[in-house]
N, C-alpha and C positions, 0 to 999 in steps of 0.2 A: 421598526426593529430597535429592542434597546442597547445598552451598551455593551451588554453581555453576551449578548447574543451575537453583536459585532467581531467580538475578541474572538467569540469559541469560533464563528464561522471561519474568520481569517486564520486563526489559530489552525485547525482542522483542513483548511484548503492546505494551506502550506506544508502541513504533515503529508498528506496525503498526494502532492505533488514530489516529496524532496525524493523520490525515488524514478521519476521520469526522466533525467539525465543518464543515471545508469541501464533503465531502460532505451534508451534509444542508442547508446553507445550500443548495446549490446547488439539491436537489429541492427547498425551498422556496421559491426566490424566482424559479428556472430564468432566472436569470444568470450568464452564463458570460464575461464580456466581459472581467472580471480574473485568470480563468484561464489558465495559461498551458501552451498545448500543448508547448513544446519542453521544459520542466521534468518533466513527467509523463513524455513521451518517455524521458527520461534517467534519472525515478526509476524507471520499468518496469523497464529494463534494467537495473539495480543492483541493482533486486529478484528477479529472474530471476536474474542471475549470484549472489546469497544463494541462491536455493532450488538451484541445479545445486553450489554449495560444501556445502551441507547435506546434498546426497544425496550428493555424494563422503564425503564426512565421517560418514554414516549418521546426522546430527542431528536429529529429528523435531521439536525446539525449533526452529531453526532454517527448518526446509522450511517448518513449519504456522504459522510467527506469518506471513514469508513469501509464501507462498500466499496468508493474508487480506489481506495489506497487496496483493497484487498484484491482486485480485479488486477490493478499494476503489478505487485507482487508475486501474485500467481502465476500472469502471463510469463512476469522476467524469471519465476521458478523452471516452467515447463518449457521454456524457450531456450536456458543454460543447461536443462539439463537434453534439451534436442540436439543441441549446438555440442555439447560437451562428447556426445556420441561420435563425431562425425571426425 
């Protein structure tokens, strides 16, 4: 793997984890009240327009950091706004 390919990978893991802290607060304290659904909304969509740029581009770095950061996001969306009912 060359250098580049090193950057984006770590580059992209990292993106795609910085939101697993406020996830796990979340299932642990299942407060959701300084969450913010219009931000998530927005970051979906960024994420999603990254994975359709990655499949144009045939980037598997790209589509798969991506796809985790989209899965994370989602969950912590539908999980605050479960939490937020309650």
């Amino acid at each position: 793997m060359d250098f580049e390919k090193i950057v984006g990978a770590v580059s992209g893991l990292l993106t795609s984890i910085s939101m697993l802290p406020q996830f796990f607060k979340l299932i642990k304290t299942k407060d959701s009240e300084n969450i913010s659904k219009g931000m998530l909304i927005v970051l979906l969509a960024g994420i999603a327009g990254w994975i359709y740029y990655g499949s144009l581009k045939n980037d598997w770095i790209i589509i798969g950091t991506n796809a985790f950061a989209f899965l994370v996001n989602f969950v912590t969306m539908v999980l605050s706004i479960k939490f937020r009912q309650h």
